[in-house]
N, CA, C and O atoms as a DFTB+ gen file, in Angstrom:
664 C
 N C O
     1  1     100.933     117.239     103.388
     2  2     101.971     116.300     103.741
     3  2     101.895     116.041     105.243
     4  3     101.612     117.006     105.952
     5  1     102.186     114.463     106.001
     6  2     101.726     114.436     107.063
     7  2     102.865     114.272     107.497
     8  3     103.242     113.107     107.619
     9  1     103.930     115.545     107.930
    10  2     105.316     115.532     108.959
    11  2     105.097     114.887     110.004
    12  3     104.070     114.976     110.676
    13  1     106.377     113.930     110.313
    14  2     106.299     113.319     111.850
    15  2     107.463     113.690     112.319
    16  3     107.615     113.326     113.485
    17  1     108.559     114.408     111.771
    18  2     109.817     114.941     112.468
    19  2     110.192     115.820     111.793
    20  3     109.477     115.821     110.791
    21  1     111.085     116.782     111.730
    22  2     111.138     117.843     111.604
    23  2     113.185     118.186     111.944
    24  3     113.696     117.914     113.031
    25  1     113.994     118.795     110.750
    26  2     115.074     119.013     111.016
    27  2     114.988     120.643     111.100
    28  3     114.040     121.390     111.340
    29  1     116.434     120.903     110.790
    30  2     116.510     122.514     110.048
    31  2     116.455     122.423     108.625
    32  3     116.202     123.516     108.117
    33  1     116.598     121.536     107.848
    34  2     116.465     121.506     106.402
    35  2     115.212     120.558     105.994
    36  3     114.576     120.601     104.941
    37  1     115.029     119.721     107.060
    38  2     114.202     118.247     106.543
    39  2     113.076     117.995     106.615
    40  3     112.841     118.187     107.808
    41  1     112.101     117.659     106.117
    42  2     110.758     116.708     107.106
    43  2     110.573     115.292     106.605
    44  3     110.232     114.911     105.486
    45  1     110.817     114.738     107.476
    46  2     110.448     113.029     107.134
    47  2     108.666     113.092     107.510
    48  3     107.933     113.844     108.152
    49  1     108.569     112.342     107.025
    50  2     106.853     111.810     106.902
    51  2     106.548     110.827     106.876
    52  3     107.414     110.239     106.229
    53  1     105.581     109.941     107.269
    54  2     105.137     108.852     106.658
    55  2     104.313     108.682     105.281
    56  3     103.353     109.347     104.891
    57  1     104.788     107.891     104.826
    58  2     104.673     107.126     103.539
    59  2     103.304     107.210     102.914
    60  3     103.167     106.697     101.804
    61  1     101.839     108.043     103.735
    62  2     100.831     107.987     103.524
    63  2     100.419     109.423     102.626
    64  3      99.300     109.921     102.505
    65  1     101.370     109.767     102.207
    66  2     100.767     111.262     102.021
    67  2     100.508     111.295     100.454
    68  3     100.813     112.232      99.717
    69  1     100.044     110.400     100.167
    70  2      99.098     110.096      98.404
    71  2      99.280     108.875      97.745
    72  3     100.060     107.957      98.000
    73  1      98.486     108.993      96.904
    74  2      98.601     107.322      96.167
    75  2      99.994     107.283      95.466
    76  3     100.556     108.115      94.754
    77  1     100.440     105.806      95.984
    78  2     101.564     104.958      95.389
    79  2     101.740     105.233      93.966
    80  3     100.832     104.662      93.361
    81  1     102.809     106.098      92.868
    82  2     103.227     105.812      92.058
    83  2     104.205     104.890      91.540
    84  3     104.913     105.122      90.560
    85  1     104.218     104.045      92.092
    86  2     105.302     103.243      92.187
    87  2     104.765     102.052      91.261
    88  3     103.543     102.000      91.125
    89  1     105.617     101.002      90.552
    90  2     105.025      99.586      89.726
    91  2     104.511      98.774      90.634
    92  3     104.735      98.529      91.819
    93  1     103.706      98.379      89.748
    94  2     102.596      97.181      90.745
    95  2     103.322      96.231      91.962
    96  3     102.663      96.049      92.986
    97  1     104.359      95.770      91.876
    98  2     105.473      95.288      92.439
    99  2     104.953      96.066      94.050
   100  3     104.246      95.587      94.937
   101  1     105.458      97.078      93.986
   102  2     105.852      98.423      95.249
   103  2     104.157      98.519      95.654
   104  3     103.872      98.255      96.822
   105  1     103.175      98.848      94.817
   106  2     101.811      99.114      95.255
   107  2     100.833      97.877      95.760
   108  3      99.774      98.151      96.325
   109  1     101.276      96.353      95.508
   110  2     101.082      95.407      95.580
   111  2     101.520      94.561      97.243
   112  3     100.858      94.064      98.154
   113  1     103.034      94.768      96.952
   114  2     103.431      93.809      98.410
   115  2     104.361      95.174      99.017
   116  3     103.426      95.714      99.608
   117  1     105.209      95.832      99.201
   118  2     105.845      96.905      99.945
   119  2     105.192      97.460     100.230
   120  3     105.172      97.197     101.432
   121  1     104.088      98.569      99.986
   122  2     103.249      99.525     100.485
   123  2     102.382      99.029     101.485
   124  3     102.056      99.671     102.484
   125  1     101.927      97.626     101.151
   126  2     100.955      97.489     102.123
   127  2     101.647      96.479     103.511
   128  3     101.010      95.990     104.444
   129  1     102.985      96.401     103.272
   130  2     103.826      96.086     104.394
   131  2     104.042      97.476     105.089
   132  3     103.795      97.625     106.286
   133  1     104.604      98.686     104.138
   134  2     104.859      99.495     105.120
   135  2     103.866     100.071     106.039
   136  3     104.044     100.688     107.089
   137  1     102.963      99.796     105.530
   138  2     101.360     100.401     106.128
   139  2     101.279      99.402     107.313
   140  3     100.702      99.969     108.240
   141  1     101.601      98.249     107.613
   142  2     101.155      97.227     108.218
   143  2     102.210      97.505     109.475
   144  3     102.000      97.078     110.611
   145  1     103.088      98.094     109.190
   146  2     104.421      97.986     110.050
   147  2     103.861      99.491     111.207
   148  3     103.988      99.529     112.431
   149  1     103.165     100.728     110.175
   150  2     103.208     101.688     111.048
   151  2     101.701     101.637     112.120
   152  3     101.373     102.368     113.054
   153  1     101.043     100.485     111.522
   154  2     100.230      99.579     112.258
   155  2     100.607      99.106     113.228
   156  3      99.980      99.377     114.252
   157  1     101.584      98.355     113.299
   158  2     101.931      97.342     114.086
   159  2     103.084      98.343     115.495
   160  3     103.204      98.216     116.714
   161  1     103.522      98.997     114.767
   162  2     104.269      99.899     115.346
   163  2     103.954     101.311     116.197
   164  3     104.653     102.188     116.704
   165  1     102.569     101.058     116.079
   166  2     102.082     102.714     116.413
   167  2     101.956     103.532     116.269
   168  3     101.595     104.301     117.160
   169  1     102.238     103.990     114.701
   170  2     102.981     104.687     113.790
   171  2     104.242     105.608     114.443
   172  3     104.562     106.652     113.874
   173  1     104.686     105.322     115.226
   174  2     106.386     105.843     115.435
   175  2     107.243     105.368     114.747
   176  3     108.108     106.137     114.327
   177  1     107.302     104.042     114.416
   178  2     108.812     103.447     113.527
   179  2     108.090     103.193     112.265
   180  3     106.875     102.997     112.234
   181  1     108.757     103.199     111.356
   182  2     109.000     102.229     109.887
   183  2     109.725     102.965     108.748
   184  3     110.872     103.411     108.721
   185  1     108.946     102.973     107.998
   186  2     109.647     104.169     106.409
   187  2     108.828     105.773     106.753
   188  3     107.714     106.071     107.182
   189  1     110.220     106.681     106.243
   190  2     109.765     107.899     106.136
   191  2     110.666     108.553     104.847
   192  3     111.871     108.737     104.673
   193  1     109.739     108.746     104.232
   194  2     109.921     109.692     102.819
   195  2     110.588     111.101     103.828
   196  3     110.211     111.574     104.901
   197  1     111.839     111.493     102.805
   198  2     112.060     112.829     103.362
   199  2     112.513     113.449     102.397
   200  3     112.991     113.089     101.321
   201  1     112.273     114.685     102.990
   202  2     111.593     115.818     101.847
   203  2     112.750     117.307     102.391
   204  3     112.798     117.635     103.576
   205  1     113.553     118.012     101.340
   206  2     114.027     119.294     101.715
   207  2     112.812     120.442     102.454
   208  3     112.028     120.831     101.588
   209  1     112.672     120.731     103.137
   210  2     111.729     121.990     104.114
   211  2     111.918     123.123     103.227
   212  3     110.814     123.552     102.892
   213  1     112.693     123.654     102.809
   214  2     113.019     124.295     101.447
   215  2     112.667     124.090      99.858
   216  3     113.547     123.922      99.014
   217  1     110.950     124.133      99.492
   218  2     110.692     124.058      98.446
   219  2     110.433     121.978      98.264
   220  3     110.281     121.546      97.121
   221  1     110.426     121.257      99.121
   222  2     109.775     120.192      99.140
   223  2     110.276     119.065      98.243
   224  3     109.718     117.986      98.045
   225  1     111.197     119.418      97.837
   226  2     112.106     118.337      96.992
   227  2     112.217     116.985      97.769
   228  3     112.724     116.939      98.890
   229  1     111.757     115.965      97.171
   230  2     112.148     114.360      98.009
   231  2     113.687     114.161      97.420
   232  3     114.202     114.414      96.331
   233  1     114.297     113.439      98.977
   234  2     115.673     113.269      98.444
   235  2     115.852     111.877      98.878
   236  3     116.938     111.318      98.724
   237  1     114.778     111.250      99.449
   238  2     115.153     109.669      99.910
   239  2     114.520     109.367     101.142
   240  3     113.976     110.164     101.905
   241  1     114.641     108.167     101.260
   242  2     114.002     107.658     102.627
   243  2     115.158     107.221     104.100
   244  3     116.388     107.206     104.075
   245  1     114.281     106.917     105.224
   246  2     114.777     106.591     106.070
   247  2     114.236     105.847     107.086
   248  3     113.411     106.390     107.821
   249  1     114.575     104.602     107.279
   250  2     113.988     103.701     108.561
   251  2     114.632     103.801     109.668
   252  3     115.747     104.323     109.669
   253  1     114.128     103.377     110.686
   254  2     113.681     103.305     112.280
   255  2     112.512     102.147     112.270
   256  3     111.367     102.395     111.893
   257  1     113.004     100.643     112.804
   258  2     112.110     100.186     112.868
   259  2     112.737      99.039     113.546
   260  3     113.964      99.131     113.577
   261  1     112.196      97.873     114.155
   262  2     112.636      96.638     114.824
   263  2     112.522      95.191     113.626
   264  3     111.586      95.028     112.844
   265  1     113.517      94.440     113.743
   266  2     113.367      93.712     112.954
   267  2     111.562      92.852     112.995
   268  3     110.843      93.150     113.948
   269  1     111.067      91.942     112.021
   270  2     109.566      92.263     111.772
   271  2     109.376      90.719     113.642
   272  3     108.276      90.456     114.129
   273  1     110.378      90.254     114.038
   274  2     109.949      89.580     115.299
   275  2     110.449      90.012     116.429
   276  3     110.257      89.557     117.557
   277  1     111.194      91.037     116.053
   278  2     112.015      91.515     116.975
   279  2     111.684      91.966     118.252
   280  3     110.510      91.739     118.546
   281  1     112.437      92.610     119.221
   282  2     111.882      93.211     120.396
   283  2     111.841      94.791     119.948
   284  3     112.615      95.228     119.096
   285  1     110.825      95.629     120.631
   286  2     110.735      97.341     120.130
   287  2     111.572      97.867     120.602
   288  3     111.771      98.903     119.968
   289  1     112.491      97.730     121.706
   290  2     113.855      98.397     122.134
   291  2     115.053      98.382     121.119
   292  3     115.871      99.296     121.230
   293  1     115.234      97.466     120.171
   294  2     115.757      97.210     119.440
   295  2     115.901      97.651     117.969
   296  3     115.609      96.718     117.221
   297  1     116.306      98.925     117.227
   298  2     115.813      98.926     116.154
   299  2     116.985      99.165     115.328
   300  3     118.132      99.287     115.759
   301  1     116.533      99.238     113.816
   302  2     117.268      99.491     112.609
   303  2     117.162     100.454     112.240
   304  3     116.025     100.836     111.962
   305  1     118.203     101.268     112.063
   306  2     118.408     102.494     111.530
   307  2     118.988     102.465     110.121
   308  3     119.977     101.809     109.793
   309  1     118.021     103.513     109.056
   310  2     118.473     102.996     107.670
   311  2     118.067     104.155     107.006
   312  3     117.292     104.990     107.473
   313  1     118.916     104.217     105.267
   314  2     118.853     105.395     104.778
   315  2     118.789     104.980     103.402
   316  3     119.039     103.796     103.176
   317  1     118.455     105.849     102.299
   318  2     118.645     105.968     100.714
   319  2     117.946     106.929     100.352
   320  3     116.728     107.106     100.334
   321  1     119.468     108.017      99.838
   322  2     119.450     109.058      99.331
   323  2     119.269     108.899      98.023
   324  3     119.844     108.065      97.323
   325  1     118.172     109.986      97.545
   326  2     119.382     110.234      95.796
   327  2     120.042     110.564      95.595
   328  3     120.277     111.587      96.238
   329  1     121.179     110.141      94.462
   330  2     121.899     110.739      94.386
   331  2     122.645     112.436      94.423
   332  3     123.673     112.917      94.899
   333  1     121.720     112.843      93.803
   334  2     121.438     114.334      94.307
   335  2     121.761     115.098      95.479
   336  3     122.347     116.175      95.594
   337  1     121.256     114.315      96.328
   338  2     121.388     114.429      97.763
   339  2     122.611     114.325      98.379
   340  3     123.001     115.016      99.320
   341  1     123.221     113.417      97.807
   342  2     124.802     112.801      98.745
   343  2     125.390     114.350      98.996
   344  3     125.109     115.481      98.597
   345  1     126.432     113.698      99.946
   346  2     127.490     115.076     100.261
   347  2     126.956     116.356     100.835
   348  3     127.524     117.436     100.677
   349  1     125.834     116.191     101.512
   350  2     124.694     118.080     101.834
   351  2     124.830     117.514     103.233
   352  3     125.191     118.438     103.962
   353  1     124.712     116.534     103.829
   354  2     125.088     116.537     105.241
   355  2     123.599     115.556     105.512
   356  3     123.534     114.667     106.362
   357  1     122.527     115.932     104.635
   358  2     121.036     114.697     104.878
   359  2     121.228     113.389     105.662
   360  3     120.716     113.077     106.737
   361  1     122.072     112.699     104.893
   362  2     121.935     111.337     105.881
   363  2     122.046     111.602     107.308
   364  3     121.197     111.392     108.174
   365  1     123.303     112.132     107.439
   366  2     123.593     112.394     108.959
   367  2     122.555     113.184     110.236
   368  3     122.564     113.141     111.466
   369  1     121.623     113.960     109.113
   370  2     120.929     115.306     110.138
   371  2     119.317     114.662     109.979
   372  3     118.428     115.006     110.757
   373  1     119.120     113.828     109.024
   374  2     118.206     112.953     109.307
   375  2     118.259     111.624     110.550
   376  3     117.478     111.267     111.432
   377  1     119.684     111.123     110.053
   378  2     119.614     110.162     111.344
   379  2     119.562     110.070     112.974
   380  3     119.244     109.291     113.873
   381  1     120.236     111.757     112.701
   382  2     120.426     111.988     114.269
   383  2     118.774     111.981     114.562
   384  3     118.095     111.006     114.885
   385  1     118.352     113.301     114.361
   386  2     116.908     113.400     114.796
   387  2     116.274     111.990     114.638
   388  3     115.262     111.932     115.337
   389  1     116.485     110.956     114.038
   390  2     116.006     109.841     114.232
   391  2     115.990     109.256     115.431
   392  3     114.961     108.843     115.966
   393  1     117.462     109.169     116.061
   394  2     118.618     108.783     116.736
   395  2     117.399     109.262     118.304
   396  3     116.700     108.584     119.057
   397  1     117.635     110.474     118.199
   398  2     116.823     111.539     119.098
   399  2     115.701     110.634     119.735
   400  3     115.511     110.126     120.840
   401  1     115.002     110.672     118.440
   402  2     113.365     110.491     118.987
   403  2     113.199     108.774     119.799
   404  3     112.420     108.301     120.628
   405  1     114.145     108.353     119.184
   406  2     114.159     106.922     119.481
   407  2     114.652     105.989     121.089
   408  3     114.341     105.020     121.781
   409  1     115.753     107.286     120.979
   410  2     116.000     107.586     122.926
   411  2     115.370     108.156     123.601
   412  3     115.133     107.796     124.754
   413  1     114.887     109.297     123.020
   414  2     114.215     110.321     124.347
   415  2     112.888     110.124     124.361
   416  3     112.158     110.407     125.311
   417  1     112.478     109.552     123.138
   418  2     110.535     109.428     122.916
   419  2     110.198     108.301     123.014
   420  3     109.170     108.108     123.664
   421  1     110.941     107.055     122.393
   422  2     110.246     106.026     122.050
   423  2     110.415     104.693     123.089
   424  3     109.636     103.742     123.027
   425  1     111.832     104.776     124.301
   426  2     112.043     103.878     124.901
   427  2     113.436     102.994     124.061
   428  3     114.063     102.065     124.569
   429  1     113.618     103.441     123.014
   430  2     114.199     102.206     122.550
   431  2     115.823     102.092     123.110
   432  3     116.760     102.868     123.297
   433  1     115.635     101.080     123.211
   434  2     117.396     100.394     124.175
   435  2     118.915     100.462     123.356
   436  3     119.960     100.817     123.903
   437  1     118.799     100.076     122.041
   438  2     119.856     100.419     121.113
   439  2     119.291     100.372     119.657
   440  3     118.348      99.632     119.379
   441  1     119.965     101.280     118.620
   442  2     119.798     101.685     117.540
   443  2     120.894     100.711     116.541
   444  3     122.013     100.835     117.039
   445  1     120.940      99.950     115.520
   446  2     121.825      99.142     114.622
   447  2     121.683      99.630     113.286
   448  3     120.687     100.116     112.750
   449  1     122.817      99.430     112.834
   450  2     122.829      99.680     111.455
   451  2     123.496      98.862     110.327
   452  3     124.090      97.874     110.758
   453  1     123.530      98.983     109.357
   454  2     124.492      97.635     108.455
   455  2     124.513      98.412     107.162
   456  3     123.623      98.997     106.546
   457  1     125.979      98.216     106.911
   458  2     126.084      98.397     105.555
   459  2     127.089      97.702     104.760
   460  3     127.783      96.938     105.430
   461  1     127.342      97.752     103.591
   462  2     128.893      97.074     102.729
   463  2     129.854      97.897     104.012
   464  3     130.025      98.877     104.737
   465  1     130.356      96.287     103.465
   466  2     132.322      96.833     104.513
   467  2     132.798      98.487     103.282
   468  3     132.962      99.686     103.506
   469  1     132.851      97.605     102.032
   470  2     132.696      98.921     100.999
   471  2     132.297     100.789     100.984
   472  3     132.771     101.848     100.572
   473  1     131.191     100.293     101.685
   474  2     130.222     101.640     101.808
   475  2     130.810     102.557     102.669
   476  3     130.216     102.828     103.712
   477  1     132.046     103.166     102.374
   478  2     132.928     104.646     103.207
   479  2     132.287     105.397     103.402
   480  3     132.690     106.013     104.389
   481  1     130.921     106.010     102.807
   482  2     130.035     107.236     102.711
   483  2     129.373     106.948     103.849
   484  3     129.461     107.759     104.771
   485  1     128.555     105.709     104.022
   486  2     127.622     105.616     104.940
   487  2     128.142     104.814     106.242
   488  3     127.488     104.994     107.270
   489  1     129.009     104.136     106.288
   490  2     129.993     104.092     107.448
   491  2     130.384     105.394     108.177
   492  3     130.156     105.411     109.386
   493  1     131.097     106.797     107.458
   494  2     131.582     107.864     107.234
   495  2     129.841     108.329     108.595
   496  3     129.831     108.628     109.789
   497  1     128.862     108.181     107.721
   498  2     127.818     108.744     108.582
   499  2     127.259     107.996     109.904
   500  3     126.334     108.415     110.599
   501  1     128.203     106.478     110.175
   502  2     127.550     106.114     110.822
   503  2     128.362     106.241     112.224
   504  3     127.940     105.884     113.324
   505  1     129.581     106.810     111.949
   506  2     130.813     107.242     112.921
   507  2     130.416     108.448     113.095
   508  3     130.531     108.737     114.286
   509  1     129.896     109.511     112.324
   510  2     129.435     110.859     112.425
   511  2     128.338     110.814     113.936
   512  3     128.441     111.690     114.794
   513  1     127.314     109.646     114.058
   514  2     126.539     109.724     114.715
   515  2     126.279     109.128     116.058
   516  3     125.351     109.132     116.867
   517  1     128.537     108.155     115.888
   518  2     129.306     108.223     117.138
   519  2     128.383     106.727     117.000
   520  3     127.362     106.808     117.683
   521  1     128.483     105.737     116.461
   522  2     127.925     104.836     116.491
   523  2     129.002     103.828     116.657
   524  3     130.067     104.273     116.230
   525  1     129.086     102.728     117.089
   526  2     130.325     101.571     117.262
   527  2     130.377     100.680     116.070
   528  3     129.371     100.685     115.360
   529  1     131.285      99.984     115.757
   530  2     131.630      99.244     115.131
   531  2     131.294      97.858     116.244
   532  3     131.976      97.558     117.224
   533  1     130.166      97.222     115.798
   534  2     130.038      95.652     116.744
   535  2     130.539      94.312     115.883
   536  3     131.195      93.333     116.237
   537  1     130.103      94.588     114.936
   538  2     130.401      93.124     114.013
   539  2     130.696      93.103     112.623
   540  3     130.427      94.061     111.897
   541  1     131.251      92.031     112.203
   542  2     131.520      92.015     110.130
   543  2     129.807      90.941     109.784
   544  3     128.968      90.699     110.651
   545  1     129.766      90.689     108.950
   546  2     128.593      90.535     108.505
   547  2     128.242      90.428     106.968
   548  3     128.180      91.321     106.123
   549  1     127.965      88.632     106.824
   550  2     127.834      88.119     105.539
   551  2     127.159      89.277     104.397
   552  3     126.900      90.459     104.623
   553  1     127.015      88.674     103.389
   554  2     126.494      89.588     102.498
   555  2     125.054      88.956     102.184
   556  3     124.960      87.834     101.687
   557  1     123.848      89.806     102.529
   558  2     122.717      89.520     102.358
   559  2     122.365      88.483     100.491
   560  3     122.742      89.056      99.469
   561  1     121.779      87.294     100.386
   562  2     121.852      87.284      99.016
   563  2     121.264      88.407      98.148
   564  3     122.027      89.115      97.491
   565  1     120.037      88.580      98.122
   566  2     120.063      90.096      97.280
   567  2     120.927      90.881      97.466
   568  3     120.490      92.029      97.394
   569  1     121.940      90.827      97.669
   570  2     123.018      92.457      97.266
   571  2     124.097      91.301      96.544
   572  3     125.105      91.765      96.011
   573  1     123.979      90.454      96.536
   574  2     125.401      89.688      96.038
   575  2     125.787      89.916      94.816
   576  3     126.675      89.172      94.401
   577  1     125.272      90.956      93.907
   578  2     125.273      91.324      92.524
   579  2     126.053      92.569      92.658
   580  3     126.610      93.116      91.706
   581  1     126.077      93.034      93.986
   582  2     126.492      94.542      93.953
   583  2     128.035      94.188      93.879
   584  3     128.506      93.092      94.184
   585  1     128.785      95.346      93.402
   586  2     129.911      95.338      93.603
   587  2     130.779      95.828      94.609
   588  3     130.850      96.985      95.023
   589  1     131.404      94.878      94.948
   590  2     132.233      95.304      96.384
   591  2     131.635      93.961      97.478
   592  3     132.149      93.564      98.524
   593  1     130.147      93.389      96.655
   594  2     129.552      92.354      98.000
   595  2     130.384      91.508      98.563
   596  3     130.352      91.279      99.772
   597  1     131.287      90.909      97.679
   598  2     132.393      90.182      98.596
   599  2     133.015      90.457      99.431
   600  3     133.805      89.598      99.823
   601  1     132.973      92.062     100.277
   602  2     134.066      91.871     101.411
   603  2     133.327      91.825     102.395
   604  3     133.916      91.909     103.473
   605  1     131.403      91.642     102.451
   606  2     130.630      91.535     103.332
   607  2     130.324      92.798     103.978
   608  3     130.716      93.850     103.472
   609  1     129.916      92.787     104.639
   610  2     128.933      93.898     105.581
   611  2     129.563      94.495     106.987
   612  3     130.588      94.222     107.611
   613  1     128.772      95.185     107.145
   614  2     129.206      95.299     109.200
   615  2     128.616      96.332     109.533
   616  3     128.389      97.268     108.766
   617  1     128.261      96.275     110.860
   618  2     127.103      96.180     111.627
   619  2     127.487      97.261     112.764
   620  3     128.198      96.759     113.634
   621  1     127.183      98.640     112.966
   622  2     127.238      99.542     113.950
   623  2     126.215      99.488     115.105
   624  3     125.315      98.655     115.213
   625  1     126.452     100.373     115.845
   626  2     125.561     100.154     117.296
   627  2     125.415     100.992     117.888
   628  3     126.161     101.810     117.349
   629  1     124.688     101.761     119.178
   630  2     124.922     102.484     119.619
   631  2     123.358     102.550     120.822
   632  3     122.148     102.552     120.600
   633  1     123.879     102.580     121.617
   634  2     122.815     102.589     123.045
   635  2     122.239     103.852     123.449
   636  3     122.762     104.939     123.203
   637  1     121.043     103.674     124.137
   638  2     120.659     104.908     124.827
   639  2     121.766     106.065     125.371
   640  3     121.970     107.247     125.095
   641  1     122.533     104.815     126.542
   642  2     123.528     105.146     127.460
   643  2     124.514     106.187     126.945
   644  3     124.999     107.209     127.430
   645  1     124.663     105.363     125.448
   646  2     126.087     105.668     124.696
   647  2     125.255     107.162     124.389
   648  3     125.497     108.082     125.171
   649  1     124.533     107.343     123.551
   650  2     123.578     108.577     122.923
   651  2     123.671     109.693     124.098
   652  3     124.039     110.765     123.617
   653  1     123.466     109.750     125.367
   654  2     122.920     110.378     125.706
   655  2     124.407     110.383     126.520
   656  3     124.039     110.824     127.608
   657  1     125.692     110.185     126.632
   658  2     126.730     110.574     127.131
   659  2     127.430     111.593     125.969
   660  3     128.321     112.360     126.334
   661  1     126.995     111.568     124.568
   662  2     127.557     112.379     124.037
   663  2     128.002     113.467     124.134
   664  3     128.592     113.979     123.182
């Protein structure tokens, strides 16, 4: 497995560590975006599979990455657990060390995030990681099926400055 960060419970990795089981769909156009991104990126930002350090269980992924025109100071911070996972503290102890590397290693200027106005859990983690509330925020059309999409989105923040006064 090829670790690129490292918690007390976690290791995120990049996405390279064996062939795609995933439907042709995922092995077709996603995989070879995410490959293209840790290309394009240096391999510091994009998707990272993360895995319990304890017996190697995958519990979900997590991005760090700039939107695909974006500027590299700028990035997206993002998560999906399994279910399994919820409630152990993961999202949060993954994001920080994300959070971490992205101020102290990578240069980057501020970290964003978005989720359902709905989403208490991951809001819940995104205040955990002392992040701001900047904006409300339409509902992407792919999620408009989800329930709750009507009360729209919103959009956290959080700066070097802010990070490192904690």
């Amino acid at each position: 497995m090829d670790t690129c960060l490292e918690t007390e419970r976690l290791a995120l990795r990049y996405l390279t560590g064996g062939s795609p089981t995933a439907p042709e769909l995922v092995r077709e156009r996603h995989l070879p975006n995410i490959l293209a991104g840790y290309e394009k990126w240096g391999g510091d930002l994009g998707l990272f599979a993360a895995h319990e350090k304890d017996g190697g269980a995958f519990i979900g992924w997590f991005i760090l990455r700039p939107e695909p025109e974006g500027p590299l100071d700028e990035v997206e911070l993002g998560y999906r657990l399994r279910q399994a996972a919820w409630g152990r503290g993961y999202a949060t102890e993954g994001s920080r060390a994300l959070l971490g590397k992205a101020f102290a290693e990578l240069g980057v200027r501020m970290v964003w995030a978005e989720t359902m106005s709905v989403n208490h859990g991951s809001r819940n983690i995104m205040e955990k990681l002392e992040m701001t509330l900047a904006d409300t925020i339409p509902t992407p059309p792919d999620m408009e099926m989800v329930e709750g999409s009507e009360h729209g989105g919103v959009r956290y923040e959080i700066t070097r400055e802010q990070w490192e006064q904690r």
